[in-house]
MARNUNU-423736 format. One record per atom (N, C-alpha, C): atom name; x, z, y. Coordinates in Angstrom, 2 decimals. Each point is the difference from the previous one (the first is absolute). Last residue first. Example, Ala and Ser with C-alpha at 12.3 -4.5 7.8 and 13.67 -1.06 7.14 Angstrom:
BEGIN
+-------+---------+---------+---------+
| atomo |      xx |      zz |      yy |
+-------+---------+---------+---------+
|     N |   12.85 |    7.08 |   -2.25 |
|    CA |    0.82 |    0.06 |    1.19 |
|     C |   -0.77 |    0.73 |    1.09 |
|     N |    0.29 |   -0.07 |   -5.72 |
|    CA |   -0.89 |    0.00 |    1.19 |
|     C |    0.90 |    0.00 |    1.20 |
+-------+---------+---------+---------+
***
This chain:
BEGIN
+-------+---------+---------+---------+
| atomo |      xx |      zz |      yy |
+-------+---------+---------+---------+
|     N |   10.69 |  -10.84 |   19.55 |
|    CA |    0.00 |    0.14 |    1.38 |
|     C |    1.66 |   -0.07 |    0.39 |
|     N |   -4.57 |    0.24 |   -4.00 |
|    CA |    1.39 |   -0.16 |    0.08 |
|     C |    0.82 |   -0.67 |    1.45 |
|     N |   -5.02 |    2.98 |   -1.53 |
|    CA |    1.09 |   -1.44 |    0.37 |
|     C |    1.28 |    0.16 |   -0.18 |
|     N |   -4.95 |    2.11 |   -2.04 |
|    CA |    1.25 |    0.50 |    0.37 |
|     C |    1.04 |   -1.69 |   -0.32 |
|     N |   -5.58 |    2.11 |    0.53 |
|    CA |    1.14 |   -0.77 |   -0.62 |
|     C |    1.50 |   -0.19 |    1.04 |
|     N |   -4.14 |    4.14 |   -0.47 |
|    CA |    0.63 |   -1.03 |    0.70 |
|     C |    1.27 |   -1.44 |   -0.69 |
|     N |   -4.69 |    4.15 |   -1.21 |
|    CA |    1.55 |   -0.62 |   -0.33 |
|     C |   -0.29 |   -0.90 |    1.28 |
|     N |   -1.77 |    5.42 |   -1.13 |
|    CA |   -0.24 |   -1.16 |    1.12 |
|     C |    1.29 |   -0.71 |   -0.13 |
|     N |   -3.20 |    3.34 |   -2.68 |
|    CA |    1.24 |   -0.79 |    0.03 |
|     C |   -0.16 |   -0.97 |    0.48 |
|     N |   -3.47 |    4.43 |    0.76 |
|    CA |    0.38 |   -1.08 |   -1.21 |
|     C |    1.52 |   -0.41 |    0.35 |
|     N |   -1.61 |    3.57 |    1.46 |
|    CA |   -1.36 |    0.05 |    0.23 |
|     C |    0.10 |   -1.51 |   -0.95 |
|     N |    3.91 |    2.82 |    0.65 |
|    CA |   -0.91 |    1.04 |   -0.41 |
|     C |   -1.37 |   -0.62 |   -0.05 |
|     N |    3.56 |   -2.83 |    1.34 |
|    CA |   -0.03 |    1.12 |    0.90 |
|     C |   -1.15 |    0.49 |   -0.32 |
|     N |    4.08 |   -3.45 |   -2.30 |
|    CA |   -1.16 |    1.16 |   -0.35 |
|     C |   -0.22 |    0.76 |    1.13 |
|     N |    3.05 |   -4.80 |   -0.41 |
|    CA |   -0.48 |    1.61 |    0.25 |
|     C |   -1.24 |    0.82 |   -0.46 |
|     N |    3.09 |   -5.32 |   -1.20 |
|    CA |   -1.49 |    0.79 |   -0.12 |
|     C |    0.75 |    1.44 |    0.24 |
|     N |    1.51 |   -5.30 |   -0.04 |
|    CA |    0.10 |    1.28 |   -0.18 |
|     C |   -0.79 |    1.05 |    0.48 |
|     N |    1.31 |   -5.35 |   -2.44 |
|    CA |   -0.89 |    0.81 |    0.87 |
|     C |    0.97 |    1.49 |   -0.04 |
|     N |    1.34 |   -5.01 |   -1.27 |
|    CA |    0.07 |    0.97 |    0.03 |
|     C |   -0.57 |    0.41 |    0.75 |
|     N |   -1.54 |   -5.02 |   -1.69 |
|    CA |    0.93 |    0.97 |    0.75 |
|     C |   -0.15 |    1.68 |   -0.30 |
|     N |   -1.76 |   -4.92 |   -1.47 |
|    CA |    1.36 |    0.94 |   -0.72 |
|     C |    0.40 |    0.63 |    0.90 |
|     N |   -5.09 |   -1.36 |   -0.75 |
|    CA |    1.23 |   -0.15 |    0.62 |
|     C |    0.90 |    0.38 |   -0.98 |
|     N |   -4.60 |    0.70 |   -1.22 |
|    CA |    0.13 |   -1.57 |    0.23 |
|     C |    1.40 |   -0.26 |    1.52 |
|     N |   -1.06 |    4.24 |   -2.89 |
|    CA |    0.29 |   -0.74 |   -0.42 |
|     C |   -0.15 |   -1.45 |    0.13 |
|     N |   -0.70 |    3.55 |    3.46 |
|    CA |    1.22 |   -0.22 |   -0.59 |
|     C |    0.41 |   -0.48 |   -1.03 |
|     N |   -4.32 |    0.90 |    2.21 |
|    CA |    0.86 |   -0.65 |    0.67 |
|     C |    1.12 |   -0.42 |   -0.97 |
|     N |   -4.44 |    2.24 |   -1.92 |
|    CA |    0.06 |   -0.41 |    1.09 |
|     C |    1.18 |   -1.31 |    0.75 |
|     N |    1.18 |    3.17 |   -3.57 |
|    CA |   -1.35 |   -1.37 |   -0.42 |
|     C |   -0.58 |   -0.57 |    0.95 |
|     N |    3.60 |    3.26 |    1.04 |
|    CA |    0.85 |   -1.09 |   -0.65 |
|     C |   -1.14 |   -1.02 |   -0.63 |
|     N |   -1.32 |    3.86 |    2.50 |
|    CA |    0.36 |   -0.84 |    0.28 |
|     C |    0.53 |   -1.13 |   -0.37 |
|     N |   -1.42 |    3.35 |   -2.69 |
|    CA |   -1.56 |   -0.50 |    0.92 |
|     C |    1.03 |   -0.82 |    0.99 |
|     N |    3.05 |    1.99 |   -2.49 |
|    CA |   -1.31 |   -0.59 |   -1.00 |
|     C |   -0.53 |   -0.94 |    1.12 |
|     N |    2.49 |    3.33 |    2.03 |
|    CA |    0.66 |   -0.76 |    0.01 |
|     C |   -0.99 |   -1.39 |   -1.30 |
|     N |   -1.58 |    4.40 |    1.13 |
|    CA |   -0.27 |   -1.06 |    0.86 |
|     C |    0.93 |   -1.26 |    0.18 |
|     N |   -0.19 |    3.28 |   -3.43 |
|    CA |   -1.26 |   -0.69 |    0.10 |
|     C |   -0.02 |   -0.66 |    0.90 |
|     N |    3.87 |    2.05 |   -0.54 |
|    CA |    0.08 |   -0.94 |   -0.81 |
|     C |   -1.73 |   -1.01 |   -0.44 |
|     N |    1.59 |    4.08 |    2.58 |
|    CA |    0.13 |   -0.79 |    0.72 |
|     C |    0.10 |   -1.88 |   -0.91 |
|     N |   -1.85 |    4.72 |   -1.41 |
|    CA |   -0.42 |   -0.32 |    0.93 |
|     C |    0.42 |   -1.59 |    0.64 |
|     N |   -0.34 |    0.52 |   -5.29 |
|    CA |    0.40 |    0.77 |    0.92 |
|     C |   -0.28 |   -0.36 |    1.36 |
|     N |   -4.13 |   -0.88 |   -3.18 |
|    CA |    1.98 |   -0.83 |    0.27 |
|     C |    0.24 |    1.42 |    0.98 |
|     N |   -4.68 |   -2.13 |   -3.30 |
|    CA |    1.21 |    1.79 |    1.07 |
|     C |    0.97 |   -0.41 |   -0.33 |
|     N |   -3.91 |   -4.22 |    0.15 |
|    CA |    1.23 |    0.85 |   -0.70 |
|     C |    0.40 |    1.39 |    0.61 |
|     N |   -3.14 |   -3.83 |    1.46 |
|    CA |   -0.67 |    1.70 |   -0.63 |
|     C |    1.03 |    0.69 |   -0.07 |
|     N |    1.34 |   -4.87 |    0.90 |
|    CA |   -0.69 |    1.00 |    1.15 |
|     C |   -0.15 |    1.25 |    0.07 |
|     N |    1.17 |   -3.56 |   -3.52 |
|    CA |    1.33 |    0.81 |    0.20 |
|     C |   -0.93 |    0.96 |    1.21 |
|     N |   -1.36 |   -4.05 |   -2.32 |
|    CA |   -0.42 |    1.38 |   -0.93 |
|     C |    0.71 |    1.11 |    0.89 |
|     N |    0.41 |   -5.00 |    0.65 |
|    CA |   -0.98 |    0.61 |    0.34 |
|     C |   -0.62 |    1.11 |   -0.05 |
|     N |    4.10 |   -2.26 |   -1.79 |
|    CA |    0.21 |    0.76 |    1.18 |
|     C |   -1.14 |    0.50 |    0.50 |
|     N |    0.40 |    0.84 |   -5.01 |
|    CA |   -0.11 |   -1.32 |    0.83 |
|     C |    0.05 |    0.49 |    1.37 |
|     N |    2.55 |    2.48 |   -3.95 |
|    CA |   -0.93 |   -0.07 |    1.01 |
|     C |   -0.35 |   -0.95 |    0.69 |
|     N |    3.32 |    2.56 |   -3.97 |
|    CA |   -0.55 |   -0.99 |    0.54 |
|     C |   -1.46 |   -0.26 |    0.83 |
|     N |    3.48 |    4.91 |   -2.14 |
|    CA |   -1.60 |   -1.01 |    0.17 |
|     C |   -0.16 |   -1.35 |    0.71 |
|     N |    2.91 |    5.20 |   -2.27 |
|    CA |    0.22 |   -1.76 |    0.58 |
|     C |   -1.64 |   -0.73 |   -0.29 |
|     N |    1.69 |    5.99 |    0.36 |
|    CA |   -0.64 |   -1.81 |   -0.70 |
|     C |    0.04 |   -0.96 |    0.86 |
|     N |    4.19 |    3.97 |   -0.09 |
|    CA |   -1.61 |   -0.06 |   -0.06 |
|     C |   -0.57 |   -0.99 |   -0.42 |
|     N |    4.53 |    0.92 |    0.22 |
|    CA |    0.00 |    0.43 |    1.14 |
|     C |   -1.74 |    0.03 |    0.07 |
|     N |    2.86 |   -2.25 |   -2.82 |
|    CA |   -0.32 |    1.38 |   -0.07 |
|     C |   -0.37 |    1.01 |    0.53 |
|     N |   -1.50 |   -5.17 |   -1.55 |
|    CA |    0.98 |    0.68 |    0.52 |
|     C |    0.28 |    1.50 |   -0.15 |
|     N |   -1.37 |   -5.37 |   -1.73 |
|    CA |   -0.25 |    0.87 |    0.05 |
|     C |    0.83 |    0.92 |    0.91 |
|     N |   -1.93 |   -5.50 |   -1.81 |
|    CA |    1.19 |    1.09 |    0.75 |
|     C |   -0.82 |    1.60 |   -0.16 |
|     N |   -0.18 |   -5.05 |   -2.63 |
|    CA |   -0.44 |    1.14 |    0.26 |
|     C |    0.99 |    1.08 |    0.66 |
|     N |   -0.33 |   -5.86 |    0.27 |
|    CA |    0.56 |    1.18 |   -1.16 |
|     C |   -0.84 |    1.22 |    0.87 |
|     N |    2.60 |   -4.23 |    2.03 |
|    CA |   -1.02 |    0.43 |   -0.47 |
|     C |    0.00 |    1.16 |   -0.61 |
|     N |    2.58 |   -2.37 |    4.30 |
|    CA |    0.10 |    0.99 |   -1.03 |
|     C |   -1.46 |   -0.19 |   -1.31 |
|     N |    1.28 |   -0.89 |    5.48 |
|    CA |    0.79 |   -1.01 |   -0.95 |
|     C |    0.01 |   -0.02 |   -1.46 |
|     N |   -1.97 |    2.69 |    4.54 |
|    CA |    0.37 |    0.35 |   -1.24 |
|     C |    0.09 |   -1.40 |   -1.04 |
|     N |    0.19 |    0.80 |    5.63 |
|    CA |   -0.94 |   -0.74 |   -1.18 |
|     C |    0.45 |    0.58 |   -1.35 |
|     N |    0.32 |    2.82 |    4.89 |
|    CA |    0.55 |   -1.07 |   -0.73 |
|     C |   -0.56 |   -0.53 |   -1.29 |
|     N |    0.93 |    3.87 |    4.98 |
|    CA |   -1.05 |   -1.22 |   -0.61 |
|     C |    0.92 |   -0.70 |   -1.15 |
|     N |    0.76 |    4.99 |    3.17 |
|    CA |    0.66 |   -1.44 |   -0.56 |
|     C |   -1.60 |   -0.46 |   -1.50 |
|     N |    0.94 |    4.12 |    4.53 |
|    CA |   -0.18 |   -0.27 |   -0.89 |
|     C |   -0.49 |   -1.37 |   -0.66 |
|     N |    1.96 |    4.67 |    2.28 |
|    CA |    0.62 |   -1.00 |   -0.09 |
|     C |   -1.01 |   -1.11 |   -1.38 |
|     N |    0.05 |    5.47 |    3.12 |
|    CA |   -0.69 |   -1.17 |   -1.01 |
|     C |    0.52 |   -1.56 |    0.35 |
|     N |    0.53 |    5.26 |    1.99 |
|    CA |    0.78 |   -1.32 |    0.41 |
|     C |   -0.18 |   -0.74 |   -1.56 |
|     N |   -1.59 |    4.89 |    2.48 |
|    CA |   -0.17 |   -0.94 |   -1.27 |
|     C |   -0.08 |   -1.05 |    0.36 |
|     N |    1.69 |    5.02 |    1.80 |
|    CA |   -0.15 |   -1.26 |    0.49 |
|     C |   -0.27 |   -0.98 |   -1.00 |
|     N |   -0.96 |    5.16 |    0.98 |
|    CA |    0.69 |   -1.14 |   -0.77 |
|     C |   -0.65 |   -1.15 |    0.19 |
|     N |   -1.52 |    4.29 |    1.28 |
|    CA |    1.11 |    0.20 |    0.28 |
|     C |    0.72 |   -1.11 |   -0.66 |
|     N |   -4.31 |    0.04 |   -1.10 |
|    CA |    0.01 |    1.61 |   -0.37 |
|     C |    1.54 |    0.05 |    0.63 |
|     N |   -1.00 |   -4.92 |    0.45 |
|    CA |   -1.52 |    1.25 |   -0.46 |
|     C |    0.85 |    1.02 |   -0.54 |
|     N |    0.25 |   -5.15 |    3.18 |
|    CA |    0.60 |    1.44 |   -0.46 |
|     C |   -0.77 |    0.87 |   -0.49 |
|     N |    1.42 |   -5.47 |   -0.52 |
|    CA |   -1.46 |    1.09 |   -0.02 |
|     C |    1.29 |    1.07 |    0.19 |
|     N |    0.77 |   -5.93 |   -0.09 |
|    CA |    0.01 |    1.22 |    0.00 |
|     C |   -0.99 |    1.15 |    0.69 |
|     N |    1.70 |   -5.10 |   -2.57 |
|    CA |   -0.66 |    1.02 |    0.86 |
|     C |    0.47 |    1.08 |    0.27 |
|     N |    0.35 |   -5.42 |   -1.78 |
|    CA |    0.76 |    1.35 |    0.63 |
|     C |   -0.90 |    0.95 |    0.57 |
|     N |   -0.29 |   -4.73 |   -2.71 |
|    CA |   -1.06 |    0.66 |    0.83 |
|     C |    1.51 |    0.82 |   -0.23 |
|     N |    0.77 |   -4.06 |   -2.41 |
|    CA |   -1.32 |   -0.62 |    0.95 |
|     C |   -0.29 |    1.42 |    0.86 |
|     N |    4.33 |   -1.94 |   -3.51 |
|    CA |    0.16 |    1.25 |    1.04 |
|     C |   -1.21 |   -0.62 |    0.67 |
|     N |    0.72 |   -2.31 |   -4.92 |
|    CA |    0.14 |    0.09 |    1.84 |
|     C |   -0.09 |    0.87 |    0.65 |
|     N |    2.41 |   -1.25 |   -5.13 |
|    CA |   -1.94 |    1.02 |    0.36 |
|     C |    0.70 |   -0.14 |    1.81 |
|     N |    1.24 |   -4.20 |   -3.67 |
|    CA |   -0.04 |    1.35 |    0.93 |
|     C |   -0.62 |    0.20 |    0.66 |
|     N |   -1.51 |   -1.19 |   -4.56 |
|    CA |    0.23 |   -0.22 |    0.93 |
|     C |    0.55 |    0.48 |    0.89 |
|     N |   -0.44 |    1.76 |   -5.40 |
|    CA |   -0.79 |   -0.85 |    1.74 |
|     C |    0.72 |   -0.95 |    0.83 |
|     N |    1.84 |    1.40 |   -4.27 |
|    CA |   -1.22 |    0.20 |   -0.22 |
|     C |   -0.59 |   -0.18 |    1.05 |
|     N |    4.15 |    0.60 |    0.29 |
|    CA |    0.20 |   -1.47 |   -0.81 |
|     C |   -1.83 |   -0.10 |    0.17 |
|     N |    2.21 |    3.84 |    1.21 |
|    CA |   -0.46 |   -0.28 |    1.00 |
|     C |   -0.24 |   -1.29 |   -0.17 |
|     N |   -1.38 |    3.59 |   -3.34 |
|    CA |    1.32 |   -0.16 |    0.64 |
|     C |   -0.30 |   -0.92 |    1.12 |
|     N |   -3.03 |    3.66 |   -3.02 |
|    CA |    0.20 |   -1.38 |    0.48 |
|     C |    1.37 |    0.18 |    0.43 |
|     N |   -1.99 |    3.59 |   -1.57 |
|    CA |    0.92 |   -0.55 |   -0.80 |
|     C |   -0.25 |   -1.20 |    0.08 |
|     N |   -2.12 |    3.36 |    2.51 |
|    CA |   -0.45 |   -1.22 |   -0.71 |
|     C |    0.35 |   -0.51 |   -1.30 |
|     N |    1.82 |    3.93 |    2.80 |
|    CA |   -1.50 |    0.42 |    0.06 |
|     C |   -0.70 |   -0.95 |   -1.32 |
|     N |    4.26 |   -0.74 |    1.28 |
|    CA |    0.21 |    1.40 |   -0.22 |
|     C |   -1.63 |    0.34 |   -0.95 |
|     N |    1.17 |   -4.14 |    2.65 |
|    CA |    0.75 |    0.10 |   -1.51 |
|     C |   -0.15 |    1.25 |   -1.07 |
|     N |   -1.72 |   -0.02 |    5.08 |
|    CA |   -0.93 |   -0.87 |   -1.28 |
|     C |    0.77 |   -0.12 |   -1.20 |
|     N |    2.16 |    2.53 |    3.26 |
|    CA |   -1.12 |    0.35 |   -0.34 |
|     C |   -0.43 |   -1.38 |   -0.96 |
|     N |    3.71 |   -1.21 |    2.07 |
|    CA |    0.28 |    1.30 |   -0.93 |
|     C |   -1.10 |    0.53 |   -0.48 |
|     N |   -0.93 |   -3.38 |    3.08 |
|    CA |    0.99 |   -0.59 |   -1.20 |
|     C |   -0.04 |    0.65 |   -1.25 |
|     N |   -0.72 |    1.77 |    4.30 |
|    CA |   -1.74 |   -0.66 |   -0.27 |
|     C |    0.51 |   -0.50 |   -1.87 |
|     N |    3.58 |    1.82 |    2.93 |
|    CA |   -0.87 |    0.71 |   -0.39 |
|     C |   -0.99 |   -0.47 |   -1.05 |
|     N |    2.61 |   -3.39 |    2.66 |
|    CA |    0.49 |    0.67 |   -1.36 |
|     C |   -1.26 |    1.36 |   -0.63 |
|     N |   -0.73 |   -1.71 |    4.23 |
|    CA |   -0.47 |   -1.15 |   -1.34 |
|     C |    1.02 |    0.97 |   -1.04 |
|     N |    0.45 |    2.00 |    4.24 |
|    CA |   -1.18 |    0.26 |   -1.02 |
|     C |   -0.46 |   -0.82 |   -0.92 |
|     N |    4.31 |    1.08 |    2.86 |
|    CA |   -0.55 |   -1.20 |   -1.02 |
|     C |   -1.04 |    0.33 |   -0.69 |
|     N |    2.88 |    3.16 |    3.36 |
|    CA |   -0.21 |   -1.49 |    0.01 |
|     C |   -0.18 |   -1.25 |   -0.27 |
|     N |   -0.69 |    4.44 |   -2.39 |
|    CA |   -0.67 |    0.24 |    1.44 |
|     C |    0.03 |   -1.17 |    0.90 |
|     N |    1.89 |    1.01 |   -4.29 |
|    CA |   -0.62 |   -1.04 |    0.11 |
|     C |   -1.17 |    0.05 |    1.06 |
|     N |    4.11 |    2.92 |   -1.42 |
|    CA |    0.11 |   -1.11 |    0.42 |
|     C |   -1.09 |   -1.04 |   -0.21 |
|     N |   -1.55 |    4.43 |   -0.64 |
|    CA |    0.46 |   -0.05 |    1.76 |
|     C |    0.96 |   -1.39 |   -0.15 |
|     N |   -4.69 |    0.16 |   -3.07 |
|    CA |    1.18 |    0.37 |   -0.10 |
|     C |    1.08 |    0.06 |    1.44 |
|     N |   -5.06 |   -0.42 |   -0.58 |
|    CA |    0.96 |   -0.81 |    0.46 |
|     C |    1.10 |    0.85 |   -0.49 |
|     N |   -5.05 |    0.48 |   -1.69 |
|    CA |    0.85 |    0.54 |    1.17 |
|     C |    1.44 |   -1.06 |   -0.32 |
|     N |   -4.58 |   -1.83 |   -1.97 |
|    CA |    0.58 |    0.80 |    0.21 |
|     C |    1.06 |    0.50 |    1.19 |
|     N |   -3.42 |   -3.95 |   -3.70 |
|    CA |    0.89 |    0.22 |    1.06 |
|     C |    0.28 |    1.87 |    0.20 |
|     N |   -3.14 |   -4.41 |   -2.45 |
|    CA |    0.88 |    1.00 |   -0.41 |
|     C |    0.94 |    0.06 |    1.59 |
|     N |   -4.53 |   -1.78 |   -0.35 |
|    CA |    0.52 |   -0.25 |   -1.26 |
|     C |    1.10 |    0.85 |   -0.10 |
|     N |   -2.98 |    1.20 |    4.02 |
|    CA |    0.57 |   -1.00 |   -0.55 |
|     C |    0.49 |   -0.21 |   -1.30 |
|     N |   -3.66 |    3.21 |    0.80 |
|    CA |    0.75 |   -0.56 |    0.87 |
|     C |    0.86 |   -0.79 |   -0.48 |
|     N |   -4.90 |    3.85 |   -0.04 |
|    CA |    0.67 |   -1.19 |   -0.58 |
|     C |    1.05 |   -0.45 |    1.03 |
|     N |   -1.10 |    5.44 |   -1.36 |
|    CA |   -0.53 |   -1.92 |    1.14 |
|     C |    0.54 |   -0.99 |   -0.59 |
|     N |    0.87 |    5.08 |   -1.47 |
|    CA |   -1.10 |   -0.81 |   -0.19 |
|     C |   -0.82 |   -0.89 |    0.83 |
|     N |    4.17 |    2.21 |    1.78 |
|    CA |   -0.57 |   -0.08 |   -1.50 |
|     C |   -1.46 |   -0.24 |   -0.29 |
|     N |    5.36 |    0.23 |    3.23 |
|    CA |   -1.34 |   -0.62 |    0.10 |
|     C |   -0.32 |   -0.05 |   -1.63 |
|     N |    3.34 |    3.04 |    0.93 |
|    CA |   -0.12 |   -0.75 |    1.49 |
|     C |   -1.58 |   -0.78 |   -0.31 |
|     N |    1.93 |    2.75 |   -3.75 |
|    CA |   -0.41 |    0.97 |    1.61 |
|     C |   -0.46 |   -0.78 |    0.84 |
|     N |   -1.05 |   -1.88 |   -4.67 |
|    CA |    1.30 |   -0.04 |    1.05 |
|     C |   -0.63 |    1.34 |    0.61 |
|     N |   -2.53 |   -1.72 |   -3.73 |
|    CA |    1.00 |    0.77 |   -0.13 |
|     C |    1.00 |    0.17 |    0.86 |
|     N |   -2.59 |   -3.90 |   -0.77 |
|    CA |   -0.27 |    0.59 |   -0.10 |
|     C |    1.04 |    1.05 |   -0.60 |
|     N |   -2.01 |   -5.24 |    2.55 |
|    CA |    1.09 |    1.21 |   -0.43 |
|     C |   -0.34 |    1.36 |   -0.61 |
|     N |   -1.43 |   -5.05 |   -0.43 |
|    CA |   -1.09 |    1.08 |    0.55 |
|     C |    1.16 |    0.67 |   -0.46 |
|     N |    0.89 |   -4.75 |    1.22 |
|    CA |    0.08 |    1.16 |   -1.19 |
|     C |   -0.57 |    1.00 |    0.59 |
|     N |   -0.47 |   -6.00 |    0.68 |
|    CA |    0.29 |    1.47 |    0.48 |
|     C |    0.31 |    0.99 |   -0.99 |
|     N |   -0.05 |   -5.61 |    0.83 |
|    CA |    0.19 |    1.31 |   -1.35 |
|     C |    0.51 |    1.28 |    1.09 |
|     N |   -2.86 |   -4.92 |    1.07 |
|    CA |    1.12 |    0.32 |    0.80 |
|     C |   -0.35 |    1.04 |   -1.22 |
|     N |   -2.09 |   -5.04 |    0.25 |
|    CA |    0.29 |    1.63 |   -0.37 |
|     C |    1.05 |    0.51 |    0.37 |
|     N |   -1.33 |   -4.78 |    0.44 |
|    CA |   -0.67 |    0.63 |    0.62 |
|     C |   -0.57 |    1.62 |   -0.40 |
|     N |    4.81 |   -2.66 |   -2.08 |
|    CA |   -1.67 |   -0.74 |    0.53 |
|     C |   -0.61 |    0.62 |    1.16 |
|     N |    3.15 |    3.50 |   -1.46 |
|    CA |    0.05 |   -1.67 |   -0.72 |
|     C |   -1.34 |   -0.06 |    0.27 |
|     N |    3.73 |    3.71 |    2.64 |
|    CA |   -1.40 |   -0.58 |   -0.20 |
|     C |   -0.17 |   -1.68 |   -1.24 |
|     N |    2.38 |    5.42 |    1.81 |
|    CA |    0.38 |   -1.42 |   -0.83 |
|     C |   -1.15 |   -0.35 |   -0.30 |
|     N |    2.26 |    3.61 |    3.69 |
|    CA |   -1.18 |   -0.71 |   -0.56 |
|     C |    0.34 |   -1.05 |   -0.83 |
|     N |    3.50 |    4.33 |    1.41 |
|    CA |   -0.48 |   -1.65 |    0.15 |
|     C |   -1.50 |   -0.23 |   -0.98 |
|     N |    2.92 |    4.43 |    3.45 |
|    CA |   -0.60 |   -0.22 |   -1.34 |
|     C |    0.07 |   -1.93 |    0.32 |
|     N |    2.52 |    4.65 |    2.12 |
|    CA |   -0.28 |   -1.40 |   -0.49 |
|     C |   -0.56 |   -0.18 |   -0.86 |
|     N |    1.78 |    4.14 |    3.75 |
|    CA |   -0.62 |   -0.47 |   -1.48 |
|     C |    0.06 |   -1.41 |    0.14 |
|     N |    2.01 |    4.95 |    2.40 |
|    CA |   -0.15 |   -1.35 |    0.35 |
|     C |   -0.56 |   -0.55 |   -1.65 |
|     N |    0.16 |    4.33 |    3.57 |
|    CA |   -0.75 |   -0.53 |   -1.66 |
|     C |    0.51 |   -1.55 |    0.63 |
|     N |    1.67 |    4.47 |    3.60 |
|    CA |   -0.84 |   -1.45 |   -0.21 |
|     C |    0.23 |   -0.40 |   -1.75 |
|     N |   -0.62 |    4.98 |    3.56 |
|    CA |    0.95 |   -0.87 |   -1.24 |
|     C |   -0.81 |   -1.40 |   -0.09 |
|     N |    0.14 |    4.18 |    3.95 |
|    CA |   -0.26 |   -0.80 |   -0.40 |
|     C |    0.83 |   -1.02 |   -1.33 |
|     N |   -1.26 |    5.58 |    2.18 |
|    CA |    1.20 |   -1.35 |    0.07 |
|     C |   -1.01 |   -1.13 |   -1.10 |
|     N |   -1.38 |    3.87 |    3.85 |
|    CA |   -0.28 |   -0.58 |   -1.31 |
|     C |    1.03 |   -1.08 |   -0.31 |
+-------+---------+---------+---------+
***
């Protein structure tokens, strides 16, 4: 079986004590779950810069720019294998600096108190990256990274060494 690896990025943009998801709809890859505000596959020169990606998507998706948040932080890495592919999720935090009505194209945009987020259908690894980042990871700044072994996502924070 040969193996192919997906590489993606998405960023969360959170104001106050809300974070803006989009209920995707219409992908092959992930559809009808909720997930980050805007993101996507990696272009191959931005394989070593998934912030750009994240960049390119939300301008794309948002028609934010990068004046409009904050910089978006690199907080979870994962990765899943499912059907022969490797899914290498990259995925970036940031305040939306912005007012006004957003929209996208990629499906509906929805604001969410963080307390609301549990029930949600999220893609697989992006639910557990959620459930961790309310838990642990928004009271640090560190980078996590997260495996998938079919039974949940097991993160480790990741040193610099």
């Amino acid at each position: 079986m040969e193996i192919t690896k997906r590489c993606m990025a998405s960023v969360y943009l959170l104001k106050d004590d809300h974070i803006l998801l989009l209920y995707r709809q219409g992908s092959r890859v992930v559809n009808n779950v909720w997930i980050g505000s805007a993101g996507g596959h990696m272009e191959p020169q931005e394989i070593d810069a998934p912030e750009v990606c994240v960049l390119r998507e939300m301008r794309e998706e948002l028609g934010l720019s990068a004046d409009d948040i904050s910089p978006p932080e690199l907080r979870y890495i994962t990765l899943r294998m499912t059907n022969g592919e490797i899914r290498e999720n990259h995925y970036y935090f940031a305040q939306l600096r912005t007012d006004g009505e957003l929209a996208s194209n990629e499906g509906q945009l929805r604001w969410f108190h963080l307390n609301e987020l549990a029930d949600l259908p999220m893609a697989y690894t992006a639910r557990y990256m959620i459930d961790h980042w309310l838990e642990t990871g928004r009271h640090t700044n560190c980078i996590y990274g997260g495996v998938a072994d079919g039974k949940t996502v097991v993160f480790t924070e990741l040193y610099e060494y």
